[in-house]
N, C-alpha and C positions, 0 to 999 in steps of 0.2 A: 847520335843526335838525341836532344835530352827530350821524353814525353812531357806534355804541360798538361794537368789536370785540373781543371777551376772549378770547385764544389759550391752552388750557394742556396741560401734558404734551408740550413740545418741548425742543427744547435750546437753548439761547440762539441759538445758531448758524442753527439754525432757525428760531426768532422771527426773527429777522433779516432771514433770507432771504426768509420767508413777510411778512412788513411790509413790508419794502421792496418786495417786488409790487403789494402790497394797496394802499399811498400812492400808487404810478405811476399804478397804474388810478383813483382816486378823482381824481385831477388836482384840479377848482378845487373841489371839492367837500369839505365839511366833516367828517373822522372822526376819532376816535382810537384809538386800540390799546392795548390792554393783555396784560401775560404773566403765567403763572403755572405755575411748576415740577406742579403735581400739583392734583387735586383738594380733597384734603386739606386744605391750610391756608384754603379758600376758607369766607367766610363771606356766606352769601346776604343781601342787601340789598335795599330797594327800587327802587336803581340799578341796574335790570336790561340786560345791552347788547341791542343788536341784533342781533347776531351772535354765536352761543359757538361756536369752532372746535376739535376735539382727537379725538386719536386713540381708537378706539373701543375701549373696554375696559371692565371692568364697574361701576368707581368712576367714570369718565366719563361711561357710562351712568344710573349710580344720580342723578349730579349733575345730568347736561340733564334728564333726567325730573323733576328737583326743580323747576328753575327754568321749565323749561315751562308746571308747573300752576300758577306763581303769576306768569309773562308769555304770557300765551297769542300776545302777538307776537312772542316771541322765535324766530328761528332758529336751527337748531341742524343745524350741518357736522360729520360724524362720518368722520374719516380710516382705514380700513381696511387691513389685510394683504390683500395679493395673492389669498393662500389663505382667506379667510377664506366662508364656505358663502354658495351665492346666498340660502338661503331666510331668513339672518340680516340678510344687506342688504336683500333685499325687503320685510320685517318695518318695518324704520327706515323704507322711504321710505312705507308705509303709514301710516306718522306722520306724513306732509310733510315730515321730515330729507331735508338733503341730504347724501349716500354718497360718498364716492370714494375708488380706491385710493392709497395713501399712496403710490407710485410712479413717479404722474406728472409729478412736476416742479413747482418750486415756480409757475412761470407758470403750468400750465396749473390747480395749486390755488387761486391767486389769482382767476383768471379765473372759475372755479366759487362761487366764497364771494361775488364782488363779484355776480355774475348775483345770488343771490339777494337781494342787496341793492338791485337797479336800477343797480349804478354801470358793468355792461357787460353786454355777451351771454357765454353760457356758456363758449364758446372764442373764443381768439385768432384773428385774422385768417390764414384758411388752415389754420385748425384742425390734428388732427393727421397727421402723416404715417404714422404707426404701420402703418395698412395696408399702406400701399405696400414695407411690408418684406415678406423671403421668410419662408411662415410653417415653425415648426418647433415641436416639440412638447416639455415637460419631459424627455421620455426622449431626445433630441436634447442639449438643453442638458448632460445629466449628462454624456452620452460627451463632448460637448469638452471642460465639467472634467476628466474623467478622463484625455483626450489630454493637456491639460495636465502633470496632475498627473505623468502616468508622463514627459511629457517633463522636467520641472522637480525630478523625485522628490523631491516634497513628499510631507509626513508629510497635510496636508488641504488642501483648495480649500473656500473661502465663498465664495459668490455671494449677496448682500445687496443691499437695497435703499437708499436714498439715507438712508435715519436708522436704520438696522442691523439691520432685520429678515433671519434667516438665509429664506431661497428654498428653495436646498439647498445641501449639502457633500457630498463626495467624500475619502472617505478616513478614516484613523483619526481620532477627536476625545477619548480617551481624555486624560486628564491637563490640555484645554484647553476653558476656559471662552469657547464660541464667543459665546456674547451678549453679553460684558463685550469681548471684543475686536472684534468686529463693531462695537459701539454706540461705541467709542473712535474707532475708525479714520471711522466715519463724522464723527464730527464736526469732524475735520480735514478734511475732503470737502467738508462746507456752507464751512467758511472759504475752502477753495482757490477752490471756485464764486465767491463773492461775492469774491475777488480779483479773477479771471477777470472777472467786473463793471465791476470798477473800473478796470480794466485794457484796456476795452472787448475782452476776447478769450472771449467767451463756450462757446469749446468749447478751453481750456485742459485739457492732461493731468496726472493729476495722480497721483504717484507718493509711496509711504508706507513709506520704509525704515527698518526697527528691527531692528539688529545686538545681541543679546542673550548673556549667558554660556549660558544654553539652546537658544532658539530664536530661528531669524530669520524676519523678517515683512515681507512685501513685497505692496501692495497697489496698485492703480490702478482708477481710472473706467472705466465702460462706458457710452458716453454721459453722459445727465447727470443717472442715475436708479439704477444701477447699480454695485456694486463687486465684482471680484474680489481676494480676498485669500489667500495662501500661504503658510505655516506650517513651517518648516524646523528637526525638532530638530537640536541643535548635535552630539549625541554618533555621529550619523548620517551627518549632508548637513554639506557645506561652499558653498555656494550660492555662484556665479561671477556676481557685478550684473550685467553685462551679457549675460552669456548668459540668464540668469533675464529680466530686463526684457526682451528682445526675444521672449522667448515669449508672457511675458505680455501686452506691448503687442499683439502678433498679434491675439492671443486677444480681447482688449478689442476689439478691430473687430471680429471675425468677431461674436463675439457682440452687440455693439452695431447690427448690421444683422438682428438675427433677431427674428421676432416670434412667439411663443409663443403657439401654441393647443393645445384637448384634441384627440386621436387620438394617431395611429399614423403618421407621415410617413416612418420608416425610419432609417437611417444614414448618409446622404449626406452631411448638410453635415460631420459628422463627418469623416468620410475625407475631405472635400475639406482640410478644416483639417489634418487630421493628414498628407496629402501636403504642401500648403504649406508647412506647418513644415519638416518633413524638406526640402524642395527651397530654402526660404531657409536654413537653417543649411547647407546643401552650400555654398550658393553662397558667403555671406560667411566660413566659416570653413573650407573645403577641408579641406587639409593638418592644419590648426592645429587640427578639431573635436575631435581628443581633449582637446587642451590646457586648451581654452574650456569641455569638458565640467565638468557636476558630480561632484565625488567622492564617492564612497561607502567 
């Protein structure tokens, strides 16, 4: 009997990536998939799938809860923001929905959707490594933006997640529509990934330049869940590429090795980053740092 998968409220990009997971794992096994921009244009039928996958929002909501009461075997995978309240996720999986943050990569979302369908266990083999990073807390995260930011003197830093949810930003966002450029920039990210695919080079970096009469935009991966992006008015900054990319790229590892929990852990990695910095740019530009410097 063939499995029905209906993924909606992604981006093509995402379909993509999220499908092509979902077919690996099902191997000789019979399913299809289907996409659908929004809930909106859906018109419920007796073809009900087995699977409804999409991000949790309240027209998403109103819609699995439709189709629910008229398949009481349907599954229903509901993709979450980061931030979003434990007591609303707990709520869902009182339903038997299955939760997960929209941030963990598309493997390990495929992995989760196919468990519930029998086609594999929950996680990939070796599950994740996430612990084994050093932990650090959101007030942790903001200061390396912000060491960023004053090293790079950008106008804001976004730290977003892998389909453009903002985390947080650092700096002014006056005059800039952070979700419309988060939600852009990410979906040239899902394409770089599934090059990186096909390319069999799975931790490909991936760098996002937009030279504007306004502002300039320079963004990169943090892992493969992760973006930071940096926003540079033109009547201000004159951003120097290389000098710019070599902070950022830093930055995208340090951060790419941190794992984010709630407390109080201090200011360390901070200053460890913000020494680094200072001690590679002595080193590769000595003499020449003013040169290579941004102007103001």
């Amino acid at each position: 009997m063939k499995l029905r998968i209906l993924i909606i409220g992604l981006t093509a990009a995402q379909n993509h990536a999220l499908s092509t997971e979902l077919m690996a794992l099902a191997q000789n096994d019979n399913i299809s998939i289907s996409t659908a921009p929004s809930a909106t244009p859906l018109h419920i039928t007796r073809n009900y799938p087995d699977l409804l996958i999409a991000p949790l929002n309240g027209e998403n909501l109103s819609l699995a809860r439709r189709m629910a009461e008229r398949a009481p075997r349907l599954h229903v995978f509901m993709l979450h923001h980061p931030a979003t309240p434990m007591s609303e996720i707990a709520a869902l999986r009182q339903l038997g929905w299955g939760v997960a943050s929209n941030d963990l990569g598309y493997t390990r979302l495929a992995y989760k959707a196919g468990a519930m369908l029998g086609l594999c266990p929950e996680e990939p083999d070796g599950g994740s490594d996430g612990d084994m990073r050093p932990a650090a807390t959101m007030g942790d995260l903001q200061i390396l933006l912000d060491v960023l930011r004053r090293q790079t003197k950008a106008q804001l830093v976004l730290y977003t997640d892998q389909i453009g949810n903002v985390i947080t930003n650092r700096g002014d966002s006056d005059e800039i529509d952070m979700t419309s450029i988060s939600s852009l920039i990410s979906g040239s990210f899902a394409n770089s990934i599934e090059l990186g695919r096909m390319l069999k080079d799975p931790d490909t970096r991936h760098l996002t330049v937009l030279e504007g009469k306004h502002f300039d935009i320079y963004a990169t991966n943090v892992g493969k869940n992760r973006l930071i992006t940096l926003i540079f008015p033109k009547a201000f900054v004159e951003p120097k590429l290389g000098f710019v990319w070599l902070q950022l790229r830093r930055a995208a590892i340090q951060l790419s090795q941190m794992r984010i929990v709630e407390g109080n852990l201090g200011e360390m990695m901070a200053a460890e980053l913000s020494s680094s910095l200072d001690s590679e740019f002595d080193r590769l530009f000595s003499d020449n740092l003013h040169d290579a410097s941004v102007d103001t």
